[in-house]
C-alpha positions, 0 to 999 in steps of 0.5 A: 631740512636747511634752507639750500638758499639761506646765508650759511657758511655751510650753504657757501662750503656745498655751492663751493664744491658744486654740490648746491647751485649758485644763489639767485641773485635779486630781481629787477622788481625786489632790487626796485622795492629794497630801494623804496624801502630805504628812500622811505626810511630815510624819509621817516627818520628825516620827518619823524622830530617834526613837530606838526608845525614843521611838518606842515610848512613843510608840506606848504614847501613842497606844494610850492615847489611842484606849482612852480615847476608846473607855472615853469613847464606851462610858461615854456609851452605858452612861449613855445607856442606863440613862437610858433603861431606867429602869422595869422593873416592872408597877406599878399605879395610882389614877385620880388617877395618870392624868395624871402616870404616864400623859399626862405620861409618854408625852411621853417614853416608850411607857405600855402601860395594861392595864385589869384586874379581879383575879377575870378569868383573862384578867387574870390572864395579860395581868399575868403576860406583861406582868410579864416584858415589863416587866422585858425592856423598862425603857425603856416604862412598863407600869402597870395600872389597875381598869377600872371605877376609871379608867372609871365602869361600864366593863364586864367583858366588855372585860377586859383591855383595853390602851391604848397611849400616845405623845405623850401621847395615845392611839396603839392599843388592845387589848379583850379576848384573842380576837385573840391566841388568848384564854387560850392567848396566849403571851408571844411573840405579845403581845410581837410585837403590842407590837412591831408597834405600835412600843410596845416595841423588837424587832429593827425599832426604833421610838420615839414620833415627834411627826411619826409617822403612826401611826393614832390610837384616835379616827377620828371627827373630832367625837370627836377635835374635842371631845378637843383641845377639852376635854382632861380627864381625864375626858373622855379617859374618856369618850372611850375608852368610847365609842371602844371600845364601838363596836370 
């Protein structure tokens, strides 16, 4: 019996007429393989008046090409990523500093802000860990400021306080230590804390998003109204203040 699927002018009359159905068309995968074909006979006729010689340094050719373009990729991540960790260093600033090193800043990049008072040992070994963080995370930006220099009359008691921004606003706070085992916190859980903030990058990367949900420091709509209303810097301030006396 005749193939019902073979290219015959009889077949292509009894499809005419309905009496065969329409021939299948070719799959995904043959079409794939007709196209290897042919690459690989072009291929084959192009090498094969190739002396050993020519084939040889052809072969060299290409190798060349493929580390080159590998040099080129690794070149481009190698840039990418000093463009990015470009920091390294707890660095202190004045509250005319603020909205340069810090709002401005964080259109870019995480601001880790640690309010401090030098006499305060829980200060101190807040600067000491976030020193070596700085130094392991280049691409956030750690600055410290005096708590009652970036706010008028900010209490001691709420030393050290963190601020963590993005987005030029703030995303998450930290008053005080108790949270994370007071004068016995470890490098590695303040670490893990900036980690699970998204402030520093861990094995679960994270980066400022504009379309991000992370849960803002100010909750109170009217709070946050009068800060989209004002925006000065002092009035970020105040804000802050009054946003972290009510924790």
């Amino acid at each position: 019996m005749e193939d019902p699927n073979a290219d015959t002018e009889w077949n292509d009359i009894l499809r005419a007429r309905g009496i065969l159905p329409p021939k299948e068309g070719p799959t995904e995968e043959e079409i794939f393989e007709e196209m290897d074909k042919n690459i690989r006979e072009k291929q084959e006729k192009h090498l094969e008046d190739k002396t050993l010689d020519e084939l040889d340094e052809l072969e060299d050719e290409e190798d060349d090409r493929i580390l080159e373009e590998y040099r080129q990729k690794r070149m481009a991540e190698i840039k990418a990523e000093a463009s990015r960790e470009k920091y390294g260093q707890l660095i202190q600033i004045s509250k005319p500093d603020f909205i340069k090193e810090v709002t401005e800043a964080s259109q870019e990049v995480w601001v880790i802000v640690h309010l401090f008072k030098d006499p305060i040992p829980e200060c101190k070994l807040m600067n000491a860990h976030l020193s070596t963080l700085a130094e392991k995370y280049k691409a956030t930006k750690f600055v410290k400021i005096v708590g009652d220099h970036c706010i008028p009359n900010y209490p001691d008691k709420n030393l050290p306080t963190l601020l963590i921004y993005g987005n030029s606003d703030l995303q998450q706070q930290l008053v005080g230590l108790s949270q994370l085992g007071g004068m016995n916190m470890t490098l590695q859980v303040l670490e893990n804390y900036l980690i699970s903030v998204g402030a520093i990058e861990g094995s679960n990367k994270k980066t400022v998003d504009k379309d991000s949900s992370t849960q803002k420091i100010i909750k109170n709509p009217a709070i946050a109204a009068l800060s989209a209303l004002i925006g000065s810097f002092l009035s970020q301030m105040i804000i802050i203040y009054i946003t972290l006396l009510r924790v």
